[in-house]
TORKOL-4160 file (C-alpha; in steps of 0.2 Angstrom, whole numbers, padded with zeros to 4 digits, m for minus):
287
<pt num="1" X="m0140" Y="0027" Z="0091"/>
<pt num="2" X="m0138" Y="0016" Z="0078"/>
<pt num="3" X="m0127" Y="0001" Z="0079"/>
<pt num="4" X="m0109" Y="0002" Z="0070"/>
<pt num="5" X="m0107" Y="m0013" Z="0059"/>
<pt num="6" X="m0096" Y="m0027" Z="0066"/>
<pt num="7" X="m0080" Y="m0025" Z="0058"/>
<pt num="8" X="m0083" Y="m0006" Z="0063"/>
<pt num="9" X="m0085" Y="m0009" Z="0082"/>
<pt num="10" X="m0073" Y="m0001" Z="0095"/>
<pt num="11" X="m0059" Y="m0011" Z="0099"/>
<pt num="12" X="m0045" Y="m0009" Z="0114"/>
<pt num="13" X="m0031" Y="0005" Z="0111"/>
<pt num="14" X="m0020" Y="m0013" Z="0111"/>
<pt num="15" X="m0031" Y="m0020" Z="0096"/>
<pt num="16" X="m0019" Y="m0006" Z="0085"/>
<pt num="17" X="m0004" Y="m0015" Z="0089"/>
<pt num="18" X="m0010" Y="m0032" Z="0086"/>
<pt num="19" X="m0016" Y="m0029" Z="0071"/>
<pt num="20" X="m0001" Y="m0021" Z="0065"/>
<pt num="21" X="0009" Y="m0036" Z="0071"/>
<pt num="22" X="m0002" Y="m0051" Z="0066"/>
<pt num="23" X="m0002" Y="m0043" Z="0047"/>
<pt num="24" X="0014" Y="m0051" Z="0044"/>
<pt num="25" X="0022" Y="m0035" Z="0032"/>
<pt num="26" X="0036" Y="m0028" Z="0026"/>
<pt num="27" X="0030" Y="m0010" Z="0032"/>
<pt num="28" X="0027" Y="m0015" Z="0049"/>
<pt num="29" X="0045" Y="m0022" Z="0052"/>
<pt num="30" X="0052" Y="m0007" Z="0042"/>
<pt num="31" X="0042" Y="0004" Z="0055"/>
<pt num="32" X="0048" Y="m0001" Z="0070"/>
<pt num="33" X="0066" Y="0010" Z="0066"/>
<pt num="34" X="0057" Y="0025" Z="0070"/>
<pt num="35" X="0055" Y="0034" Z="0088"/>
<pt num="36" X="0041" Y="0026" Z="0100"/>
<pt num="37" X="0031" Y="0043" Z="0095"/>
<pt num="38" X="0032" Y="0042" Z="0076"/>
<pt num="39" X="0030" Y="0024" Z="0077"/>
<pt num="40" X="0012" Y="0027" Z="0084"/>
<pt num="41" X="0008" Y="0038" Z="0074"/>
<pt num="42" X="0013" Y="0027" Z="0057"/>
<pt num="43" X="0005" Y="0010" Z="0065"/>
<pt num="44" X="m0012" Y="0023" Z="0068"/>
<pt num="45" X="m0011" Y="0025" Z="0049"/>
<pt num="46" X="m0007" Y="0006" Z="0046"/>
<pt num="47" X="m0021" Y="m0001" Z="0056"/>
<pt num="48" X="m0034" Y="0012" Z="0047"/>
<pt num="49" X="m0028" Y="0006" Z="0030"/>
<pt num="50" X="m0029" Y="m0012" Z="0038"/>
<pt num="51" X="m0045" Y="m0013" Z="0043"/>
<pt num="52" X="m0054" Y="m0006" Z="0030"/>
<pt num="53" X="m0043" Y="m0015" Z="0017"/>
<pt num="54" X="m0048" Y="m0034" Z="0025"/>
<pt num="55" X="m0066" Y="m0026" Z="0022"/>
<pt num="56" X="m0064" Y="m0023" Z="0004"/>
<pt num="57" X="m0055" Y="m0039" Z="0001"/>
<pt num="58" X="m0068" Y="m0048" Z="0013"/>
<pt num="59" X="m0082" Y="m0061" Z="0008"/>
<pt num="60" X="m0096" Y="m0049" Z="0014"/>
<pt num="61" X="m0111" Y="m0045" Z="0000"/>
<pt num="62" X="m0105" Y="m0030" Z="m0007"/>
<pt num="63" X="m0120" Y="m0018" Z="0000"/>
<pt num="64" X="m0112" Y="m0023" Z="0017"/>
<pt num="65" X="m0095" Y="m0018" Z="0012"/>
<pt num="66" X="m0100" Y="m0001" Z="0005"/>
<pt num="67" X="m0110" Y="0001" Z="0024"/>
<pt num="68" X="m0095" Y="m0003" Z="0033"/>
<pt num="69" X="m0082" Y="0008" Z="0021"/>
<pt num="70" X="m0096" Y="0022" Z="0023"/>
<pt num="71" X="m0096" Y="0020" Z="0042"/>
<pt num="72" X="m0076" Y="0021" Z="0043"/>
<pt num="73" X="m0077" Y="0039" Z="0031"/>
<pt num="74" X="m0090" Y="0044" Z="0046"/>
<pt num="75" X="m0077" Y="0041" Z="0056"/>
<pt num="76" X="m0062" Y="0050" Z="0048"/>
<pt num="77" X="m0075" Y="0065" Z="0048"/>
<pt num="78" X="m0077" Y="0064" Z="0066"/>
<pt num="79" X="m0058" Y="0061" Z="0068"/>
<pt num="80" X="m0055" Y="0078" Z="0060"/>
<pt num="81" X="m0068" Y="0087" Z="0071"/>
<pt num="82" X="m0058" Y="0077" Z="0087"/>
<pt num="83" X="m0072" Y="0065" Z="0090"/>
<pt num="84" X="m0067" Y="0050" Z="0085"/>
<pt num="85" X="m0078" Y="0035" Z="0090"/>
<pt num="86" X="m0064" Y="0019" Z="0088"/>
<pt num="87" X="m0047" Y="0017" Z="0095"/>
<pt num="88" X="m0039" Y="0018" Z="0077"/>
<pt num="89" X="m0049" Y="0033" Z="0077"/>
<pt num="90" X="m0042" Y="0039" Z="0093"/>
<pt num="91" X="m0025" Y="0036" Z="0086"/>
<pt num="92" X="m0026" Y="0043" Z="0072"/>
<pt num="93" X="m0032" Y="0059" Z="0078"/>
<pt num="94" X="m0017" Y="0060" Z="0089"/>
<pt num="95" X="m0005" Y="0056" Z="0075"/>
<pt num="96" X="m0015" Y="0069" Z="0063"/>
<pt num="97" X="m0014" Y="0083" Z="0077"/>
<pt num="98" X="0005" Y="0079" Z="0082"/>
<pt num="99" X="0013" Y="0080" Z="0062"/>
<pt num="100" X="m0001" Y="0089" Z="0052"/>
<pt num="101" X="m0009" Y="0075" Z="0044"/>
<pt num="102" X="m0018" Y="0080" Z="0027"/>
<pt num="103" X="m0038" Y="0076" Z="0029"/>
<pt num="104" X="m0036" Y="0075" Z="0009"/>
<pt num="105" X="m0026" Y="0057" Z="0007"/>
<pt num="106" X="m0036" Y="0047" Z="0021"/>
<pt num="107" X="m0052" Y="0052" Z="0012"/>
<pt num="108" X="m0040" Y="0042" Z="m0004"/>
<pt num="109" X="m0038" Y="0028" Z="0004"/>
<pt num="110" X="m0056" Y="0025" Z="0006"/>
<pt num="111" X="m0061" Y="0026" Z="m0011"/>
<pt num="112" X="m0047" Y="0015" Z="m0015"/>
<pt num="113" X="m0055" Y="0003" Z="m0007"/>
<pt num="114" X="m0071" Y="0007" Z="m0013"/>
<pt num="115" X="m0063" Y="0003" Z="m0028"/>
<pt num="116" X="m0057" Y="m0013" Z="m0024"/>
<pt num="117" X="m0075" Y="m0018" Z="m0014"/>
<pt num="118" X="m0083" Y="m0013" Z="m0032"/>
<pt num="119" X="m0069" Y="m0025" Z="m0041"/>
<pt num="120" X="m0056" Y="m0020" Z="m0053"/>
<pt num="121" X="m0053" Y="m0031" Z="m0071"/>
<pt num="122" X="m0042" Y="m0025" Z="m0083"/>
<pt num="123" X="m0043" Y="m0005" Z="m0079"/>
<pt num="124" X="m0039" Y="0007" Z="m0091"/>
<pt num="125" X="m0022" Y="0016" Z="m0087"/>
<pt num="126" X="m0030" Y="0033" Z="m0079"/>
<pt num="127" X="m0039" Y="0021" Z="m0068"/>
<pt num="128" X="m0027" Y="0010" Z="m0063"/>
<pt num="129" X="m0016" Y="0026" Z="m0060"/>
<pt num="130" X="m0029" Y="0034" Z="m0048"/>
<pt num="131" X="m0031" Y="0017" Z="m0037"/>
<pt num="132" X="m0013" Y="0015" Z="m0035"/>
<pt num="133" X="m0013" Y="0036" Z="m0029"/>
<pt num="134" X="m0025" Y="0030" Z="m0017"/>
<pt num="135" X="m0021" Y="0014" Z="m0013"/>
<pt num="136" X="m0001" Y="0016" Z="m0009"/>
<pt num="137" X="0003" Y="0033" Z="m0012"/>
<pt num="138" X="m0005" Y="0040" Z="0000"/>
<pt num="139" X="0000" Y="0029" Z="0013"/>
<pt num="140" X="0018" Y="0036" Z="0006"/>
<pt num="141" X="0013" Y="0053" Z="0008"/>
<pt num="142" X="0005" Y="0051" Z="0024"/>
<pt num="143" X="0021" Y="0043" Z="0030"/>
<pt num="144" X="0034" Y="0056" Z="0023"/>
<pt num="145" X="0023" Y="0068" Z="0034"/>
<pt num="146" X="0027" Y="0056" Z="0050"/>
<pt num="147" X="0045" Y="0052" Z="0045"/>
<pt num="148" X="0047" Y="0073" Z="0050"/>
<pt num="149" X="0059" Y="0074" Z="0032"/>
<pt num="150" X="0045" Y="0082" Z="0022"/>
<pt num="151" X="0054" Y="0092" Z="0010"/>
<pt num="152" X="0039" Y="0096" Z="m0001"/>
<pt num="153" X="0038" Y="0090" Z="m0020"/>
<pt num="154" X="0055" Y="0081" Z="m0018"/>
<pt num="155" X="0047" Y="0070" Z="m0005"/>
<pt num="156" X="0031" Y="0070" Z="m0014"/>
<pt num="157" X="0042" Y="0063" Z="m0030"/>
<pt num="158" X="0050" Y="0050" Z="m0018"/>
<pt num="159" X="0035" Y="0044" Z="m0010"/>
<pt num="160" X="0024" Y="0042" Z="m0023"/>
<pt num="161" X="0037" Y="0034" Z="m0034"/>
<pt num="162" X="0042" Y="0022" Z="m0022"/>
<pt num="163" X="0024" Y="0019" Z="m0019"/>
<pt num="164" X="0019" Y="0015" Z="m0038"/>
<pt num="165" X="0035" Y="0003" Z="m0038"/>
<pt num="166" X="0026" Y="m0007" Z="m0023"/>
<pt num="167" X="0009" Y="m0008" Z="m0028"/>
<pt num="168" X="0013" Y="m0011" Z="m0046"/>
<pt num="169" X="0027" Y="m0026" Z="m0038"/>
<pt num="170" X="0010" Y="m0030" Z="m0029"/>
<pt num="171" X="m0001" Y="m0030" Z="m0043"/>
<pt num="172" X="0011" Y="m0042" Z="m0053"/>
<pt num="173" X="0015" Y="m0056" Z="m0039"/>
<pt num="174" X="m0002" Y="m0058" Z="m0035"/>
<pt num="175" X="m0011" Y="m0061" Z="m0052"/>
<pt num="176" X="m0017" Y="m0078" Z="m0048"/>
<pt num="177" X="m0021" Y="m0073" Z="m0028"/>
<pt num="178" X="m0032" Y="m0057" Z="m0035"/>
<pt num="179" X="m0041" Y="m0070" Z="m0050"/>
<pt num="180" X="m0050" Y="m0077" Z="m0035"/>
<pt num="181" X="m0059" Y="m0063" Z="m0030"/>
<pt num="182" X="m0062" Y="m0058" Z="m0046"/>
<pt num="183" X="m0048" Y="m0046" Z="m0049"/>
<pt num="184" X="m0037" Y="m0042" Z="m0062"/>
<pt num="185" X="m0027" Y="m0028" Z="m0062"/>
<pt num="186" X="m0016" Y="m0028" Z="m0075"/>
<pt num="187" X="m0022" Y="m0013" Z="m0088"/>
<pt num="188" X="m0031" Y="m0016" Z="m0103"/>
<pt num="189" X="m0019" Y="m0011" Z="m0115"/>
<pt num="190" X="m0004" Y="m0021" Z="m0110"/>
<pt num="191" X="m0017" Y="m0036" Z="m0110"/>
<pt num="192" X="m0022" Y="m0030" Z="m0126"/>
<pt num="193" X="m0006" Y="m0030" Z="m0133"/>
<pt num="194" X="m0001" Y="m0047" Z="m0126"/>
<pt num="195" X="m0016" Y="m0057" Z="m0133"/>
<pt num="196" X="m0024" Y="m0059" Z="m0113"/>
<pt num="197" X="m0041" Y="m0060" Z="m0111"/>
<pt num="198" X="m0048" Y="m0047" Z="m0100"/>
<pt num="199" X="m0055" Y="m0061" Z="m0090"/>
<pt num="200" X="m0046" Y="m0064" Z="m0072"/>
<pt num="201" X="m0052" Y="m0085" Z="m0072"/>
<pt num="202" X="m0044" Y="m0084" Z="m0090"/>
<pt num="203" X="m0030" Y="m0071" Z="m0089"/>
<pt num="204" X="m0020" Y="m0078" Z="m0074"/>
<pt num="205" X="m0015" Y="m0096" Z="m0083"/>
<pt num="206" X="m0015" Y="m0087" Z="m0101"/>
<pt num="207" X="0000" Y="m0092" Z="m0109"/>
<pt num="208" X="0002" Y="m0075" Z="m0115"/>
<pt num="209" X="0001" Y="m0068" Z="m0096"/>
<pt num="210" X="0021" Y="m0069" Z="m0093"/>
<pt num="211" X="0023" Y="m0057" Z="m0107"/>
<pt num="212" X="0009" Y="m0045" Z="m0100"/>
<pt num="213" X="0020" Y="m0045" Z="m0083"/>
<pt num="214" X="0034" Y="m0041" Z="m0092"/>
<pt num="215" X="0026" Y="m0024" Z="m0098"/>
<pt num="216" X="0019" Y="m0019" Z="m0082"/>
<pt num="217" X="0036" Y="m0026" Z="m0074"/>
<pt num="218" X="0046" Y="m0012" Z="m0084"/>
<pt num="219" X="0035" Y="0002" Z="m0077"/>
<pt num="220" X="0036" Y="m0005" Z="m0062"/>
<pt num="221" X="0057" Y="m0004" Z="m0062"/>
<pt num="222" X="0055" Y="0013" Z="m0068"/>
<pt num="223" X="0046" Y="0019" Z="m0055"/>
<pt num="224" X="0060" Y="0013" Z="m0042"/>
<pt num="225" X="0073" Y="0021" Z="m0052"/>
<pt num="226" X="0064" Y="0038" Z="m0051"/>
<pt num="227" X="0062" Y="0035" Z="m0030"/>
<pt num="228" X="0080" Y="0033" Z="m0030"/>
<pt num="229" X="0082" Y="0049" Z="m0041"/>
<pt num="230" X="0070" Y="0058" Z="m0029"/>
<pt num="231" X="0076" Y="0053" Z="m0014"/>
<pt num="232" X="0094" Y="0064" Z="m0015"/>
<pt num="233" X="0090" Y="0078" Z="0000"/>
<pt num="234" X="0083" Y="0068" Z="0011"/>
<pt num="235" X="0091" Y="0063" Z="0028"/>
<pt num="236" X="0096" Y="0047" Z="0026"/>
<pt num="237" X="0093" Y="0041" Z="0045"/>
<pt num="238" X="0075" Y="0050" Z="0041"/>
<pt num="239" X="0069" Y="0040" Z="0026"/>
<pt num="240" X="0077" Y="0022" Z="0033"/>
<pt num="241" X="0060" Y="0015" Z="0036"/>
<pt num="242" X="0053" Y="0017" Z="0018"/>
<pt num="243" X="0074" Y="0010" Z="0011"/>
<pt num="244" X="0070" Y="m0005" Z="0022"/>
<pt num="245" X="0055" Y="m0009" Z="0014"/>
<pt num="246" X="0061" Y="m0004" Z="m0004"/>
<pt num="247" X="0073" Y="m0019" Z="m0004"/>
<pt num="248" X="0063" Y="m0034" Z="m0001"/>
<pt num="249" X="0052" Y="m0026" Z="m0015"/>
<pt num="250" X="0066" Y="m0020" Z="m0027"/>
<pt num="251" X="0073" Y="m0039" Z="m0027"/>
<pt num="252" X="0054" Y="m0048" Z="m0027"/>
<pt num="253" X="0055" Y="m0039" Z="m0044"/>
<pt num="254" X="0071" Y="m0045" Z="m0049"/>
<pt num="255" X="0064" Y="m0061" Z="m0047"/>
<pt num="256" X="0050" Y="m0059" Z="m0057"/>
<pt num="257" X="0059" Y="m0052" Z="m0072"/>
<pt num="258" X="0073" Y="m0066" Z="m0070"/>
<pt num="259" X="0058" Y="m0078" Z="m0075"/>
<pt num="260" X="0041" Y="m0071" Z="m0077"/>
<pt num="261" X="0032" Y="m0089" Z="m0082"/>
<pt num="262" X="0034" Y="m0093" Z="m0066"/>
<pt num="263" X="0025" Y="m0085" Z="m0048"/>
<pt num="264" X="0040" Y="m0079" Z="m0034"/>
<pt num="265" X="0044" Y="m0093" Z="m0022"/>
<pt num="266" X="0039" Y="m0087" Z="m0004"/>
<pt num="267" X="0053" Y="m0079" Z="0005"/>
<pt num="268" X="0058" Y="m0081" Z="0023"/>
<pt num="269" X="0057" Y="m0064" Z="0033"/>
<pt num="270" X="0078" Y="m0065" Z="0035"/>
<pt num="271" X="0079" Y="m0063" Z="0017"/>
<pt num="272" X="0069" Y="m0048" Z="0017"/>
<pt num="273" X="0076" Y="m0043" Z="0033"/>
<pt num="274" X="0094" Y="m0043" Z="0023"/>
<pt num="275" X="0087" Y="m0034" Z="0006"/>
<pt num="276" X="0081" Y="m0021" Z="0019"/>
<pt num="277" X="0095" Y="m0019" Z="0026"/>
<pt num="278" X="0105" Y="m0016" Z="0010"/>
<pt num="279" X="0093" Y="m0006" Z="0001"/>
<pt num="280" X="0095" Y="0004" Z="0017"/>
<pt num="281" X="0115" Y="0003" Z="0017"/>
<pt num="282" X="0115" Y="0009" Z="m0001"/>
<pt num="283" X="0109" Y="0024" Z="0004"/>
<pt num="284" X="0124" Y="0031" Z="0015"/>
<pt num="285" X="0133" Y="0035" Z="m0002"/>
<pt num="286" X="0121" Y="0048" Z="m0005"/>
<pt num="287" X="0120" Y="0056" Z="0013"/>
């Protein structure tokens, strides 16, 4: 048998929690409001997408990230024929078989991060739309599945709203962060219109680059406006853990639009802990 690259090797079933625990993210903590079974299942999902995004944003030589991307979609194949060779694997397949996960959004979030192995720079908008789909919103659709409120293209709308909102929120706080693997993911045209080079070592302290974060940041309030729209019909109790993580975000972007020549200072995690928390409350006055 061939050897499985090293950061495709079998861990422990304990491995899955730790590395939702040590990733240090919003989604995790929002997570943890949901029943022992569902919470399995989400942290199954969250530990794929994590380990396969720490290959993509890894140091490796590229032909060794495609291997190990290419080992991890052999894997999601033998998950769906219930023979999964990992312990993410083996969790996932439980998660799939318990609330009908669609084969269709994990095979998305590998080639998002194909796409971010290959490196993005200044993507055109069709581009940046499909990564983002990949990337986060199926993530949010995998989780509206596990969340048991799946109300069909209301809950589509919702999750992949919400998601766009994040990713762009992503995408905009981490401008100098992504320059130094060679990224830039703000799109062409916005850079275009700005007067910023579509060079991530030149666009990330272009004095022209606040007003580039101010275009992306109006799409990006947009898109939480219309998750906000979409998520009328949904059980409120049901959809908590996607509210709790929509605050922190929602108010990161507020601070970027208060003063976009400067980067976000870090927060503590009782700040977004009490942004969670109201995002979340907000929501009883649509129950």
């Amino acid at each position: 048998m061939t050897a499985l690259p090293a950061a495709f090797a079998p861990v422990p079933t304990q491995e899955v929690r730790r590395i939702v625990e040590t990733a240090g993210s919003s989604f995790a903590a929002g997570m943890r409001l949901l029943p022992r079974r569902r919470r399995e299942a989400i942290f199954a999902v969250y530990a794929f997408c994590r380990v396969v995004d720490d290959i993509a944003d890894g140091h490796a030589p590229a032909s060794e990230k495609r291997e190990a991307l290419a080992a991890w979609a052999r894997e999601i194949d033998g998950v769906f024929l219930r023979l999964p060779r990992t312990a993410v694997g083996e969790e996932l397949l439980r998660a799939i078989e318990r609330y009908d996960l669609p084969r269709r959004e994990f095979d998305m979030i590998l080639e998002g991060m194909r796409m971010d192995a290959e490196g993005m720079v200044a993507p055109d908008p069709v581009r940046l739309e499909r990564y983002v789909r990949c990337v986060a919103g199926a993530v949010g659709l995998l989780s509206m599945r596990v969340f048991g409120d799946w109300r069909g293209d209301a809950s589509r709308r919702f999750a992949l709203s919400l998601a766009r909102g994040m990713q762009l929120t992503n995408i905009l706080r981490d401008v100098e962060e992504d320059a130094c693997l060679g990224r830039l993911y703000l799109p062409a045209p916005i850079l275009e219109a700005a007067g910023v080079p579509p060079d991530p070592h030149v666009a990330w302290s272009h004095p022209a680059l606040p007003e580039a974060r101010r275009q992306l940041g109006r799409v990006a309030r947009l898109q939480y406006g219309r998750a906000r729209a979409a998520r009328a019909g949904h059980r409120w109790h049901r959809i908590l853990p996607a509210l709790v993580m929509m605050g922190p975000y929602e108010r990161l972007l507020s601070e970027m639009e208060a003063d976009w020549t400067r980067p976000p200072a870090s927060r503590p995690g009782w700040r977004k802990a009490a942004d969670g928390l109201a995002c979340a409350a907000g929501g009883l006055a649509w129950r």
